[in-house]
BADRENTOR-600452 format. One line per 4 residues: number of its first residue (from 0); their letters; for each residue x, y, z of N, C-alpha, C. Coordinates in pm, 1 decimal, always signed. Atoms other than C-alpha are relative to their C-alpha. Layout:
% residues N
NUM	A	X Y Z X Y Z X Y Z | ...
END
This chain:
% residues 128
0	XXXX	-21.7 -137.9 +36.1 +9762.0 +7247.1 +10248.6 +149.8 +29.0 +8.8 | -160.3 -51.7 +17.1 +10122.9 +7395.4 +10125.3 +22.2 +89.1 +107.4 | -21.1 -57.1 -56.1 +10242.7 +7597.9 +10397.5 +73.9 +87.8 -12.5 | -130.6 -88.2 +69.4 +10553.9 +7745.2 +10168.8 -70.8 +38.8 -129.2
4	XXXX	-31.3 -42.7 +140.8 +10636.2 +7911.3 +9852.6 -29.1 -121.6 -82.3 | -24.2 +36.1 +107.6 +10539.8 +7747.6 +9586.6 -30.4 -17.6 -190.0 | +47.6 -90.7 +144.7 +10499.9 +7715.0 +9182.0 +19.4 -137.3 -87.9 | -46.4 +147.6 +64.5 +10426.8 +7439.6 +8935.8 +104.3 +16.7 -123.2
8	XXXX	-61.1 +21.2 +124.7 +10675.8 +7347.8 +8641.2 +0.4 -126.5 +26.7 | -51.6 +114.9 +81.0 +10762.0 +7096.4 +8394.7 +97.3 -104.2 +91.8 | -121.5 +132.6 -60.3 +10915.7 +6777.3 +8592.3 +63.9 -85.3 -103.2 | -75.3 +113.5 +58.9 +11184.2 +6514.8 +8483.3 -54.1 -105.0 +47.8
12	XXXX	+43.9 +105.8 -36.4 +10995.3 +6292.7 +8653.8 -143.3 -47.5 -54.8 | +113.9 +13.4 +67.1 +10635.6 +6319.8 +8535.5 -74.5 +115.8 +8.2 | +77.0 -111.0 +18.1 +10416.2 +6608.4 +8387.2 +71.6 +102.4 +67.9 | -8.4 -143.5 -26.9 +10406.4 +6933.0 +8546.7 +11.0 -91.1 +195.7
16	XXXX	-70.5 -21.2 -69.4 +10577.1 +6941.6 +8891.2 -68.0 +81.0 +119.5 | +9.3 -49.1 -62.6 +10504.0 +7085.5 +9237.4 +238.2 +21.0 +61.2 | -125.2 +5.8 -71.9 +10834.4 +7278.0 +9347.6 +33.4 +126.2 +104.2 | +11.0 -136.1 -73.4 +10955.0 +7558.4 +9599.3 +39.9 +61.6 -109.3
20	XXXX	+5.0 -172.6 +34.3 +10919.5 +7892.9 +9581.4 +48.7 +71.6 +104.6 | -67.2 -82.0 -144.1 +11133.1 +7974.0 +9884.6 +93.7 -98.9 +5.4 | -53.1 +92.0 -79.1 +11443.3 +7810.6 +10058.4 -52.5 -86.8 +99.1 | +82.2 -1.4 -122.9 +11319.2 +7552.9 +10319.0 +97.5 -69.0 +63.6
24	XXXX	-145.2 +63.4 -81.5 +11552.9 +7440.6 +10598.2 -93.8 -171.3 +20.2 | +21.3 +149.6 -37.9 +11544.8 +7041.4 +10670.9 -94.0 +44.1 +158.9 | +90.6 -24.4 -107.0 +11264.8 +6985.7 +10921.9 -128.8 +74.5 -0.3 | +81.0 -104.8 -2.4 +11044.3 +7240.0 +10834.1 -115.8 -33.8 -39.4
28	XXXX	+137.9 +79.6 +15.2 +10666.2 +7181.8 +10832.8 -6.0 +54.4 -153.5 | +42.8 -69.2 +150.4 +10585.3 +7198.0 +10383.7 -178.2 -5.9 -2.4 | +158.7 +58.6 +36.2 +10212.4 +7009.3 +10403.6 -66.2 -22.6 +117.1 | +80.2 +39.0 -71.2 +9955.5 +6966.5 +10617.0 -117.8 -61.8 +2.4
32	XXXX	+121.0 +4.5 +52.6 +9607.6 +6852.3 +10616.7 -98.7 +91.3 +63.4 | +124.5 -108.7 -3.3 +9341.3 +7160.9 +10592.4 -167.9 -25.4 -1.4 | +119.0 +10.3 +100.3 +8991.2 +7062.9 +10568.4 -59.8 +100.9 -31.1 | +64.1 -135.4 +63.6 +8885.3 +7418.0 +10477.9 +98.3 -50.1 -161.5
36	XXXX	-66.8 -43.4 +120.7 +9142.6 +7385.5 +10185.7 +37.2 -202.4 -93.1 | -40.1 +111.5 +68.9 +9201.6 +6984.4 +10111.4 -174.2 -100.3 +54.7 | +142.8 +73.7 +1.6 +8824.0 +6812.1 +10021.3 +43.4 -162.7 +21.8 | +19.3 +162.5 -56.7 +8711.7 +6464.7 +10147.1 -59.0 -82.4 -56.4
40	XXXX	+136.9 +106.4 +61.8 +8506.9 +6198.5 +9937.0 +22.0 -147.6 +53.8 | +6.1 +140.6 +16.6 +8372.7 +5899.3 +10044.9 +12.5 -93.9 -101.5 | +27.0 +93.5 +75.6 +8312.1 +5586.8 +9864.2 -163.5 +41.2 -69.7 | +87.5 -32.6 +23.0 +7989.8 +5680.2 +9876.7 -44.3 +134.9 -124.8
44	XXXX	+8.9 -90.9 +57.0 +8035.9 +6050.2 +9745.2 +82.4 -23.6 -158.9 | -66.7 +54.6 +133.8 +8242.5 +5869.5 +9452.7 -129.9 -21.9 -111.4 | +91.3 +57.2 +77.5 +7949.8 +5670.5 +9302.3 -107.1 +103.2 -15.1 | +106.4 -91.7 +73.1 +7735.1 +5982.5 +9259.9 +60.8 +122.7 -87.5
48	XXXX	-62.2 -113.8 +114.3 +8006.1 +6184.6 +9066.3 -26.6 -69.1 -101.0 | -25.5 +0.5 +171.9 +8044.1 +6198.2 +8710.2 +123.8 -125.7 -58.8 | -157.1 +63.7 +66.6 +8309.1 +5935.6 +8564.3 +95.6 +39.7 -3.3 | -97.0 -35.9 +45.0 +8461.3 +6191.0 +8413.2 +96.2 +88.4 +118.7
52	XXXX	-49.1 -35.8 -142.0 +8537.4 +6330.1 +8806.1 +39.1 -121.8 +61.9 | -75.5 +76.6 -83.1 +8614.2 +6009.8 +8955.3 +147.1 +12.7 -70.6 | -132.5 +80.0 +115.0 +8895.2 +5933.7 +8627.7 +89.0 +136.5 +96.1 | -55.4 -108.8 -9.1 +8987.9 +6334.2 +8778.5 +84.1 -66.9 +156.9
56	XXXX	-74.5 +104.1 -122.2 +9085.1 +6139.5 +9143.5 +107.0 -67.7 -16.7 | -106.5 +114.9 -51.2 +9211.8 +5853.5 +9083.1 +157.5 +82.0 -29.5 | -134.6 -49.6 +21.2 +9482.0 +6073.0 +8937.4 +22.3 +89.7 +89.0 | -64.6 -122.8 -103.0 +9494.0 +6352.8 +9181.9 -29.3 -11.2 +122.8
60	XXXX	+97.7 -25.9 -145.4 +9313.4 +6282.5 +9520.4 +124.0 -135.2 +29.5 | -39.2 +77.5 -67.8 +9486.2 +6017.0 +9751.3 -45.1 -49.3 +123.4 | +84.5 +80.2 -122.6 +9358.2 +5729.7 +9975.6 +100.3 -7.5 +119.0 | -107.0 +21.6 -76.1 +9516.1 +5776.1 +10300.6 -21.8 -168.6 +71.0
64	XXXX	+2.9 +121.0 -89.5 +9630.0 +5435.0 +10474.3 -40.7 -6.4 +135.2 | +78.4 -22.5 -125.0 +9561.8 +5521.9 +10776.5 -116.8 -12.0 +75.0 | +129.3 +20.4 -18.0 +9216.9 +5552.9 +10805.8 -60.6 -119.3 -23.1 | +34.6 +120.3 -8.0 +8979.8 +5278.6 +10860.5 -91.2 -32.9 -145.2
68	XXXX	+93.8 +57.8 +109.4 +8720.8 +5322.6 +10581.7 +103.8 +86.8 -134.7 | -106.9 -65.4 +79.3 +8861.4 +5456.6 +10251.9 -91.9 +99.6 -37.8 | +18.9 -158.5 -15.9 +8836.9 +5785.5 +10191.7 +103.3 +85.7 -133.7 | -115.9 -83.3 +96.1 +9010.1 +6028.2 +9911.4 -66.5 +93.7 +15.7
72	XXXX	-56.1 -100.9 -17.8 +9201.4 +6309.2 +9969.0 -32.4 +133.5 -147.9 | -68.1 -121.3 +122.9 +9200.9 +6639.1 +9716.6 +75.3 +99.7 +57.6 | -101.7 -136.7 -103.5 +9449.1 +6865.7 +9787.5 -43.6 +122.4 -92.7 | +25.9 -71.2 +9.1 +9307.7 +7184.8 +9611.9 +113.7 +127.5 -68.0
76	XXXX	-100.1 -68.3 +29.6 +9665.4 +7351.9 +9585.2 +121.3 -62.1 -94.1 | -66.6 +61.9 +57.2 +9969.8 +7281.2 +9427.8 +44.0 -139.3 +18.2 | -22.2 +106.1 -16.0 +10043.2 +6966.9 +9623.8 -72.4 -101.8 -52.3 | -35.3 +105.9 +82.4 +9846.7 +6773.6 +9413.4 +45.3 -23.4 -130.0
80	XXXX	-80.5 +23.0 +66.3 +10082.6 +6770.9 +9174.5 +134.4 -5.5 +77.4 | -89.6 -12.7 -122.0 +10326.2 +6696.3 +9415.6 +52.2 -203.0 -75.4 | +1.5 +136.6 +52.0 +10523.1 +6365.9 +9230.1 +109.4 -132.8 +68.8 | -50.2 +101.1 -43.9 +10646.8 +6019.9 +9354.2 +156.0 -15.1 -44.6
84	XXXX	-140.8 +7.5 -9.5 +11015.1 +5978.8 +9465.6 +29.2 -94.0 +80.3 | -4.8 +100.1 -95.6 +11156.2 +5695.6 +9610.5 +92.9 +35.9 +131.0 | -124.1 -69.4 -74.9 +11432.7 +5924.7 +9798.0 -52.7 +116.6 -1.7 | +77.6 -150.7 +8.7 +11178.7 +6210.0 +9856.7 +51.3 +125.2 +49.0
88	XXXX	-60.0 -101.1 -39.8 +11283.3 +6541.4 +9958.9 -144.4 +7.2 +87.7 | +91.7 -17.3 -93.2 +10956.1 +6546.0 +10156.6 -16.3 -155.0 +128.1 | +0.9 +129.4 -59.3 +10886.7 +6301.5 +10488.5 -97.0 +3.4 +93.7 | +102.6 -32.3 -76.0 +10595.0 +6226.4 +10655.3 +0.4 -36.5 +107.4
92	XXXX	-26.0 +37.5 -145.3 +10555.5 +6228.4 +11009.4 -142.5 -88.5 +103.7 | +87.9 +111.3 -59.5 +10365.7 +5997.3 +11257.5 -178.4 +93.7 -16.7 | +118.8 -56.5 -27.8 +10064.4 +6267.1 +11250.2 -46.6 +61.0 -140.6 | +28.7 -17.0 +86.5 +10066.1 +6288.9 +10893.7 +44.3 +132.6 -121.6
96	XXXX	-35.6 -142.5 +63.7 +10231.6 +6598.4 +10791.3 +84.7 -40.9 -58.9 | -162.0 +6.5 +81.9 +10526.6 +6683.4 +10574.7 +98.0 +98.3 +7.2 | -100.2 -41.0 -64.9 +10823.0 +6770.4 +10683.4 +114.7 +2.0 -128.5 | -120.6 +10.4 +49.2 +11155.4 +6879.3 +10473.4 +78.8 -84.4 +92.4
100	XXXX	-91.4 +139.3 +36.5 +11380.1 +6541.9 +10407.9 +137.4 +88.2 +23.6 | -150.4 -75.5 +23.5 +11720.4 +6797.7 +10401.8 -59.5 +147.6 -64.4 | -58.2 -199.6 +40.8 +11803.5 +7188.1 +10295.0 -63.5 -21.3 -147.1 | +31.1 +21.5 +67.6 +11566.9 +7228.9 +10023.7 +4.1 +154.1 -65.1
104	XXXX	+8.0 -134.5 +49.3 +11638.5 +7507.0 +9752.9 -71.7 +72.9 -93.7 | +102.1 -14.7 +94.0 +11411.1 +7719.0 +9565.3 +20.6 -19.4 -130.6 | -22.1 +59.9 +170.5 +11352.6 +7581.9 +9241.8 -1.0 -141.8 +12.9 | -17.1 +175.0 -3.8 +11398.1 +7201.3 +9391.8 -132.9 -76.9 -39.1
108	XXXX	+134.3 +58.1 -25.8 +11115.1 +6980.7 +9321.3 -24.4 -46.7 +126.9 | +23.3 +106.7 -138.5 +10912.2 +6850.2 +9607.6 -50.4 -97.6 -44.1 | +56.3 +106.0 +9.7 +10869.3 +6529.8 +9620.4 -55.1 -108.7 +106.2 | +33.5 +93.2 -103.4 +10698.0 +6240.1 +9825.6 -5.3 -140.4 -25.7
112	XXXX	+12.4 +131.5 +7.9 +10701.4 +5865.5 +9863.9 -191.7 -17.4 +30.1 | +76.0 -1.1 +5.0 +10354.0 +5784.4 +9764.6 -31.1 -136.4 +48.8 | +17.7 +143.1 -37.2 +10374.4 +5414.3 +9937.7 -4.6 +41.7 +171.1 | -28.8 -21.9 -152.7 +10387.6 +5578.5 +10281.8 -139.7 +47.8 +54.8
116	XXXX	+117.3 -35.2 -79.0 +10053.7 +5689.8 +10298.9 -131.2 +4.8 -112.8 | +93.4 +26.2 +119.2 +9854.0 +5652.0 +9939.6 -50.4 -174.0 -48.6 | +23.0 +142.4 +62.9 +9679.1 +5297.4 +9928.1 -4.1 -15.1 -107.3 | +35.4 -0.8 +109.6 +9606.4 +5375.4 +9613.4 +108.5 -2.3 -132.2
120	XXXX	-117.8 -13.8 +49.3 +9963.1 +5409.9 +9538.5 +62.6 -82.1 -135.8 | -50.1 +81.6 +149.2 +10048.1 +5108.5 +9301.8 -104.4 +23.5 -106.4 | +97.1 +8.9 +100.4 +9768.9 +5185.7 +9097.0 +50.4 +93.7 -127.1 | -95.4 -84.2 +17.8 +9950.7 +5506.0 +9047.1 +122.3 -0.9 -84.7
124	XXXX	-129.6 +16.9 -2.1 +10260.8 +5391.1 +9003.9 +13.5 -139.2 -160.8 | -13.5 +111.6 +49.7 +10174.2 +5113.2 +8779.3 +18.3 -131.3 +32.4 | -19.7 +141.9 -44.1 +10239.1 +4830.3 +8987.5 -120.0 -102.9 +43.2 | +100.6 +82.2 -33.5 +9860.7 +4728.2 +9019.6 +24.2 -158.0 +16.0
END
């Protein structure tokens, strides 16, 4: 769950964009995980959707590494559109949150390193 301002646009990086909608000072908590607001699917709860809902995942939901069995994430809000940076302005911390990378100004994109906590990441990324 976003904890700030924010608003999607058009990225230079890919599609439509998660970016602020406020100043945020370096440090500052942006993401969290909600389960009122960011849904959970098993493996299990996979194979009884629709296709055309898994194809909706693989692109937007994320497998955290962490966990033992695999599991995907939906984030519900703007963060998932939230796009891969290798020099992120977002940084995640040992308990999973996201933290402003430096002085982030409204209008910046946020971004995250999707190898830090998305197994699912090269799939993503293209590097299957």
């Amino acid at each position: 769950m976003l904890v700030v301002k924010t608003k999607l646009e058009y990225s230079s990086i890919h599609g439509l964009g998660c970016f602020a909608g406020e100043d945020i000072p370096a440090g500052q908590l942006v993401w969290r995980f909600d389960p009122g607001i960011d849904l959970v699917f098993t493996e299990g709860d996979l194979a009884r959707l629709p296709e055309s809902f898994r194809d909706f995942l693989r692109i937007y939901a994320y497998s955290p590494v962490a966990e033992t069995e695999k599991t995907y994430v939906l984030c519900i809000d703007h963060a998932r559109h939230m796009n891969h940076s290798d020099s992120p302005s977002l940084l995640e911390t040992p308990d999973g949150q996201n933290i402003a990378a430096h002085d982030i100004r409204k209008g910046e994109e946020l971004t995250c390193n999707y190898l830090e906590f998305d197994r699912t990441a090269g799939e993503k990324l293209g590097a299957e």
